[in-house]
C-alpha positions as CSV (number, residue, x, y, z in Angstrom):
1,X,-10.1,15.6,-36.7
2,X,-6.5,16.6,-38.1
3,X,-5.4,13.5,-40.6
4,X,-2.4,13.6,-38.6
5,X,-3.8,12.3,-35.6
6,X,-6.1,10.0,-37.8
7,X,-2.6,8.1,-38.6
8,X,-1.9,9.0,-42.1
9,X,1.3,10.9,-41.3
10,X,4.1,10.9,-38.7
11,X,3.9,13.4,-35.9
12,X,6.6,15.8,-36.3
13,X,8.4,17.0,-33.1
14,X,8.6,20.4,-32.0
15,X,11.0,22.4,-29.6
16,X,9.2,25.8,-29.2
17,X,7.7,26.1,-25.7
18,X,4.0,25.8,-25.3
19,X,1.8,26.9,-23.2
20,X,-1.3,28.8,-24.9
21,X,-2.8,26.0,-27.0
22,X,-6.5,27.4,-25.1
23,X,-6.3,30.8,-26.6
24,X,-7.6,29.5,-29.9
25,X,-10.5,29.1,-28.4
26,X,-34.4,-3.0,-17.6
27,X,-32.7,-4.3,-14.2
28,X,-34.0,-4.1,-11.3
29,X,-30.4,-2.8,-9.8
30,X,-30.1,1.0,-8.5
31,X,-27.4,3.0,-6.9
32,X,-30.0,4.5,-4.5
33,X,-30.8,0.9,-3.0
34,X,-27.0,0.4,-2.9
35,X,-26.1,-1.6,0.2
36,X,-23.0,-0.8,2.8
37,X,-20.6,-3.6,1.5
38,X,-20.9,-2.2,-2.2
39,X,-19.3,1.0,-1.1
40,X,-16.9,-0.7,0.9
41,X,-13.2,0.7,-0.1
42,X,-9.5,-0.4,0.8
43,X,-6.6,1.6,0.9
44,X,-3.3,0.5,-0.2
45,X,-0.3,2.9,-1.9
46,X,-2.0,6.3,-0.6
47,X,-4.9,5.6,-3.3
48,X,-8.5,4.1,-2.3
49,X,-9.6,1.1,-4.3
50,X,-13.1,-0.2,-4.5
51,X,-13.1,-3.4,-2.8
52,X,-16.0,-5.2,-4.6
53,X,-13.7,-4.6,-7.9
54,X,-10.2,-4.6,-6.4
55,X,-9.8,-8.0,-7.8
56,X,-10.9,-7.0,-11.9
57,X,-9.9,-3.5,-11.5
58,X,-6.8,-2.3,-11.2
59,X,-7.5,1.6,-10.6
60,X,-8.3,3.5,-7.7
61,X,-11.7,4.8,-7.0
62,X,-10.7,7.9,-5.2
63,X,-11.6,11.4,-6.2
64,X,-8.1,11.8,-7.9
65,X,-8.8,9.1,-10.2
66,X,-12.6,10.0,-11.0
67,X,-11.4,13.8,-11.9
68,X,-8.6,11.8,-14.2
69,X,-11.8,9.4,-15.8
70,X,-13.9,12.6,-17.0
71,X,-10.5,14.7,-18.2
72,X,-10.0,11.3,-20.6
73,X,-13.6,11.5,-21.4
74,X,-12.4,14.9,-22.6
75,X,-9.4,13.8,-24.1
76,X,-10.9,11.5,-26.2
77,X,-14.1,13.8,-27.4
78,X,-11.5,16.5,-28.2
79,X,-9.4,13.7,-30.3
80,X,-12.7,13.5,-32.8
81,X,-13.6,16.8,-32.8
82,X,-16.1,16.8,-29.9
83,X,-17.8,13.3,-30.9
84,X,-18.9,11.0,-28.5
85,X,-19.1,7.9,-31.0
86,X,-18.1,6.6,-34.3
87,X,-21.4,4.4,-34.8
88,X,-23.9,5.8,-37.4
89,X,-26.7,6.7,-35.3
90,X,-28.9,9.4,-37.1
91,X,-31.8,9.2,-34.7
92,X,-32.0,8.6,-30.9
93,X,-31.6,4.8,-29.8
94,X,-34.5,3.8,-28.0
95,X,-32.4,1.7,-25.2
96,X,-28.6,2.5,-24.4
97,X,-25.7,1.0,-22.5
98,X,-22.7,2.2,-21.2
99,X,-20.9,-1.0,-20.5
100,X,-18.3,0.4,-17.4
101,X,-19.4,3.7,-17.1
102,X,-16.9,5.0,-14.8
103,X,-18.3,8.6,-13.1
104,X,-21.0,8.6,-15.9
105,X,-19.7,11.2,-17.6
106,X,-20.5,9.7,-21.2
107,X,-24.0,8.3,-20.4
108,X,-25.1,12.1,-19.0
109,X,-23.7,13.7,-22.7
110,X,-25.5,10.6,-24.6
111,X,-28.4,11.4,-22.5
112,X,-28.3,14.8,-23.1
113,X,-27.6,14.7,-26.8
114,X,-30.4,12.4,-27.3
115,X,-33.3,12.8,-25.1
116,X,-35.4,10.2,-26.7
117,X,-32.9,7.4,-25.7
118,X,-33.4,5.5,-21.7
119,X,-29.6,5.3,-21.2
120,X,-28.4,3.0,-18.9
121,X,-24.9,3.2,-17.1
122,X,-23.5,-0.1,-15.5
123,X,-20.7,-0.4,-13.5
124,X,-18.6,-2.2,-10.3
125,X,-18.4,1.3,-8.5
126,X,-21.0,2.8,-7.0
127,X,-19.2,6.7,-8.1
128,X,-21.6,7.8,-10.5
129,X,-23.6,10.8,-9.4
130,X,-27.4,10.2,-7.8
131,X,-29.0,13.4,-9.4
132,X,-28.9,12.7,-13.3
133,X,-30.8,13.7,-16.5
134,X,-34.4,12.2,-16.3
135,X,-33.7,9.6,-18.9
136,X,-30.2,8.7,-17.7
137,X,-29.7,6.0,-14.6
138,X,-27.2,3.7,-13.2
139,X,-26.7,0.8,-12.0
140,X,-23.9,-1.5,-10.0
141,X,-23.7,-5.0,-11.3
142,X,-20.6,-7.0,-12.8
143,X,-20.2,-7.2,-16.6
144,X,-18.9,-10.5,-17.0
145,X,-21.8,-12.3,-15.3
146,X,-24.9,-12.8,-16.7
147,X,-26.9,-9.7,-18.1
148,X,-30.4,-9.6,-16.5
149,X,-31.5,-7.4,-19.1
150,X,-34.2,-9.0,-22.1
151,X,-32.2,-9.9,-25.2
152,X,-32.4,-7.2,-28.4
153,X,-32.7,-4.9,-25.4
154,X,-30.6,-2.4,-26.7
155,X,-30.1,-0.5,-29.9
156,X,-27.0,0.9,-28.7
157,X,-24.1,-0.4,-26.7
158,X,-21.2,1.5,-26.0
159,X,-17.8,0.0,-24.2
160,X,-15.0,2.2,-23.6
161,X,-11.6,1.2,-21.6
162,X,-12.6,-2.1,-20.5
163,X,-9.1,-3.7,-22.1
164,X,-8.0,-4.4,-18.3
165,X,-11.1,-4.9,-16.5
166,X,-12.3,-7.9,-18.9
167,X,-10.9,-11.2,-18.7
168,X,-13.4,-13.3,-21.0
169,X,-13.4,-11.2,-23.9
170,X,-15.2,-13.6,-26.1
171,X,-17.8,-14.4,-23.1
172,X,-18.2,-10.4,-23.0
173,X,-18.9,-9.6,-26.5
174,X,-21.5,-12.5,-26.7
175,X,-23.6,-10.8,-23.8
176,X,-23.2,-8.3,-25.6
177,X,-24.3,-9.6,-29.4
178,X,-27.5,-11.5,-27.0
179,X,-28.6,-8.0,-25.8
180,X,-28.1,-6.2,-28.8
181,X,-31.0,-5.3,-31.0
182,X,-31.5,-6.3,-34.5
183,X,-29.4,-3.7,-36.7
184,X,-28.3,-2.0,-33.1
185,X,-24.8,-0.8,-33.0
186,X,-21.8,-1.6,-30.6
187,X,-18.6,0.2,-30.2
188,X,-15.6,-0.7,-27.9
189,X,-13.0,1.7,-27.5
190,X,-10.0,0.9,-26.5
191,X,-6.3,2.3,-26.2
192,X,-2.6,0.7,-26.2
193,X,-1.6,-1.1,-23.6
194,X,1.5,-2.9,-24.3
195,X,3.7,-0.5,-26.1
196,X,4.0,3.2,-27.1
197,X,5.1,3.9,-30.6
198,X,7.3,6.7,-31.9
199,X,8.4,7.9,-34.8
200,X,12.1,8.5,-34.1
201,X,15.0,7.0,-31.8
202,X,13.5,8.8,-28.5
203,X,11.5,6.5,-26.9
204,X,13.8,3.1,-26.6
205,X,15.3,3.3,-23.2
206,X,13.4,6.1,-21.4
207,X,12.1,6.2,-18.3
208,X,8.5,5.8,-20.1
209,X,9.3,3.1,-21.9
210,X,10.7,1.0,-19.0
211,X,7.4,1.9,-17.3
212,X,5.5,0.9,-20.1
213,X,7.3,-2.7,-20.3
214,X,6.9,-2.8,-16.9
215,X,3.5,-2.2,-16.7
216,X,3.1,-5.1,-19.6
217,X,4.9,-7.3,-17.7
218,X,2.7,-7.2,-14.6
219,X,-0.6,-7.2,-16.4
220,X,0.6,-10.5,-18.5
221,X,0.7,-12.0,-15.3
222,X,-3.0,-11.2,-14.7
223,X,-4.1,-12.6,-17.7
224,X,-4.8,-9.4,-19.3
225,X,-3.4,-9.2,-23.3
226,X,-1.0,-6.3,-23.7
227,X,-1.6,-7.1,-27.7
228,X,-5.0,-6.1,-27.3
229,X,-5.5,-3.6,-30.3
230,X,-7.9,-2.5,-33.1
231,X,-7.9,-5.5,-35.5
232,X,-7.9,-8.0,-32.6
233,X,-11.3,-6.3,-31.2
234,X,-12.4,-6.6,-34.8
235,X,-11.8,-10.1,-35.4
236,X,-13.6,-10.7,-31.8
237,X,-17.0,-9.0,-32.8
238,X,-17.2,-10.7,-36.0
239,X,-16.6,-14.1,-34.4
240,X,-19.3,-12.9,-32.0
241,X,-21.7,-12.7,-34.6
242,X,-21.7,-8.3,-35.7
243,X,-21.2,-7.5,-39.3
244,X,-20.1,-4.5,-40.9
245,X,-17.3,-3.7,-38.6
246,X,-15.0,-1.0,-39.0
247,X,-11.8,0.1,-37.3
248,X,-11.1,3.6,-36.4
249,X,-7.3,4.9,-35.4
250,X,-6.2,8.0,-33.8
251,X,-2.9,9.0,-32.3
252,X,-2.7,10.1,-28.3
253,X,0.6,12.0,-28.3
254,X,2.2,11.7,-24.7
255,X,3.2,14.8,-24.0
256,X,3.2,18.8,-25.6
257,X,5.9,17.5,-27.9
258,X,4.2,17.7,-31.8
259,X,4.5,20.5,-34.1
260,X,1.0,19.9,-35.2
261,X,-1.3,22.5,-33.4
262,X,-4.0,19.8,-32.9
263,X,-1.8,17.1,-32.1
264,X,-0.1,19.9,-29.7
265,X,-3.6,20.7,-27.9
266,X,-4.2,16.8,-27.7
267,X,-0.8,16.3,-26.0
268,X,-1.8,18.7,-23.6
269,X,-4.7,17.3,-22.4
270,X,-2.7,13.7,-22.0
271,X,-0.1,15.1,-20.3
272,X,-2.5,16.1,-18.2
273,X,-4.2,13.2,-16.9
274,X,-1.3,11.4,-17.1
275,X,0.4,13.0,-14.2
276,X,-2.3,11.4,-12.5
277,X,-3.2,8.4,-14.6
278,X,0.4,6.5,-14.6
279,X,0.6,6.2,-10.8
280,X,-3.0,5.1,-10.9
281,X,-2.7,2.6,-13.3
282,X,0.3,0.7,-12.3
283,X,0.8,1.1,-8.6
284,X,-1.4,-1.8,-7.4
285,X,-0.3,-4.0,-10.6
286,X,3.8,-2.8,-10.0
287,X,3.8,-3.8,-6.1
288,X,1.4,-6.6,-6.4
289,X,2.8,-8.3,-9.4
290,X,5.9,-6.7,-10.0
291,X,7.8,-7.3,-6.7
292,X,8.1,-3.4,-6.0
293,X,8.1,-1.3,-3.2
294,X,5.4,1.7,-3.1
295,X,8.2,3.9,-3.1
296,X,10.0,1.9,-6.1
297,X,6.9,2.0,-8.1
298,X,6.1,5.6,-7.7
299,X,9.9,6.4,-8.0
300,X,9.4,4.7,-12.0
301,X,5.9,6.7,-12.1
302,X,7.5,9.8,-11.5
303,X,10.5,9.4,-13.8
304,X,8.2,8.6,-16.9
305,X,5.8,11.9,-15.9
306,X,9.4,13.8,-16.1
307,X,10.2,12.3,-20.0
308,X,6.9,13.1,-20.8
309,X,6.8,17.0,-19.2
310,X,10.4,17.6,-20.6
311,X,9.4,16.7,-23.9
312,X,12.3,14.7,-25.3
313,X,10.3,11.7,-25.8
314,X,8.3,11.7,-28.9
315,X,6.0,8.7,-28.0
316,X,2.4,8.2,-29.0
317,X,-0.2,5.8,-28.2
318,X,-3.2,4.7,-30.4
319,X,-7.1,4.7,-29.9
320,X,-9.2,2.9,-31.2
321,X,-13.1,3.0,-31.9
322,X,-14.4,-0.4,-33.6
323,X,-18.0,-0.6,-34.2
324,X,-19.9,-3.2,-35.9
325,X,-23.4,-3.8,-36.1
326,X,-26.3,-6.9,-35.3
327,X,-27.6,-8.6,-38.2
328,X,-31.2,-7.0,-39.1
């Protein structure tokens, strides 16, 4: 990965045009037993929400949205050169989660990168696919109640994007540290929430960053931490009981606008699915806790896709991978 989008230097701006960057080139649980009222849906803003999860999720379940989960599942693979984790695994795991697997996307490549691991991928939404790699399944079952799996189950667990989905943090990581095998591995990765950061005067005042207070603003309200970040998560898997737990940062430029060629390519891929991802983010949280209209709250979605297209905002947000380990 470049050591600028590591965070060891500023991202430097650039106003050439760019356009080529390419050329370079054990439950019990089981989606196939699945009953009606689990893929029940609602529809509210033009986007379809997952009703069994419309109160703990705040994205839409649509096709739209699933397309935008596995283009971030490329965004961040790209970001570390093609990796799927940070933890030290050097063999394959015997017993695997992916805690909110989203379309499954992850669990398949883990699966497929490690034959000799039984990955499991558990989620609210039933969106996964049914035909999967023979040591790759899913299940539908609600993280933050308890686990029915055996605890030390699993030598891996892997937790990606969860920040506004989990509400007992400290309840969630000890499931976790219950069902983790001795010397297994965990690894939450998680992005910014509350605030994009730049390296010049460009960001304070754009459209982006009133959608980006915004957006903190409404998810306060839910009881969702906007200061969530890479030391906090730290902090919390220590106090849940993992040792030797390390921090990784990368930058996520918003938009095409770096000089960097990698940081360029990255900022191609967000741009991307953010054309997408804003509106599904905030529109449920901006008109149900933020006293807009639809058309007010795709109106701000629109205008911070525009700063972010046009380039003149130089904002970047941060991911990071934290993975710590269970006492032997």
């Amino acid at each position: 990965m470049s050591a600028i989008l590591a965070g060891e230097a500023a991202l430097e701006a650039d106003n050439t045009p760019f356009s080529d960057y390419e050329s370079d080139a054990k439950s019990e649980l089981s989606t196939q037993s699945l009953t009606s009222s689990i893929r029940d849906h609602v529809y509210e803003n033009g986007r379809r929400y997952h009703r069994k999860s419309s109160d703990q999720y705040i994205m839409p379940s649509d096709e739209t949205e699933q397309d935008r989960l596995d283009l971030t599942h490329h965004l961040f693979t790209s970001l570390h050169g093609g990796e799927l984790y940070k933890a030290p695994i050097s063999h394959d795991p015997p017993n695997v989660l992916d805690a909110g697997t989203g379309t499954g996307i992850w669990a398949l490549d883990f699966g497929d990168l490690h034959p000799g691991s039984q990955v499991i991928g558990l989620d609210l939404a039933p969106i996964q696919p049914e035909w999967t790699f023979p040591n790759v399944k899913f299940e539908c079952d609600d993280l933050e109640k308890e686990w029915t799996y055996k605890p030390g189950f699993f030598h891996y667990i892997h937790s990606r994007a969860l920040s506004t989905s989990i509400k007992d943090w400290p309840g969630y990581l000890a499931q976790c540290f219950k069902h983790t095998a001795p010397g297994g591995y965990i690894e939450i990765v998680e992005y910014t929430l509350g605030r994009l950061s730049s390296d010049d005067d460009t960001y304070e005042g754009s459209s982006l960053d009133k959608y980006i207070t915004t957006f903190g603003r409404c998810i306060s309200k839910m009881g969702i931490d906007v200061e969530f970040n890479g030391e906090t998560i730290k902090c919390r898997l220590e106090e849940a009981g993992y040792i030797n737990v390390h921090v990784y940062t990368s930058k996520m430029p918003w938009g095409t606008w770096p000089k960097d060629r990698a940081a360029k390519r990255i900022g191609a891929i967000n741009e991307l699915q953010l054309t997408t991802g804003l509106e599904g983010h905030a529109l449920m949280v901006f008109t149900q806790h933020g006293g807009m209209t639809s058309e007010e709250a795709k109106k701000l979605c629109a205008d911070a896709v525009k700063d972010i297209e046009a380039r003149k905002v130089h904002a970047y947000s941060l991911l990071w991978n934290v993975v710590g380990q269970k006492p032997e």
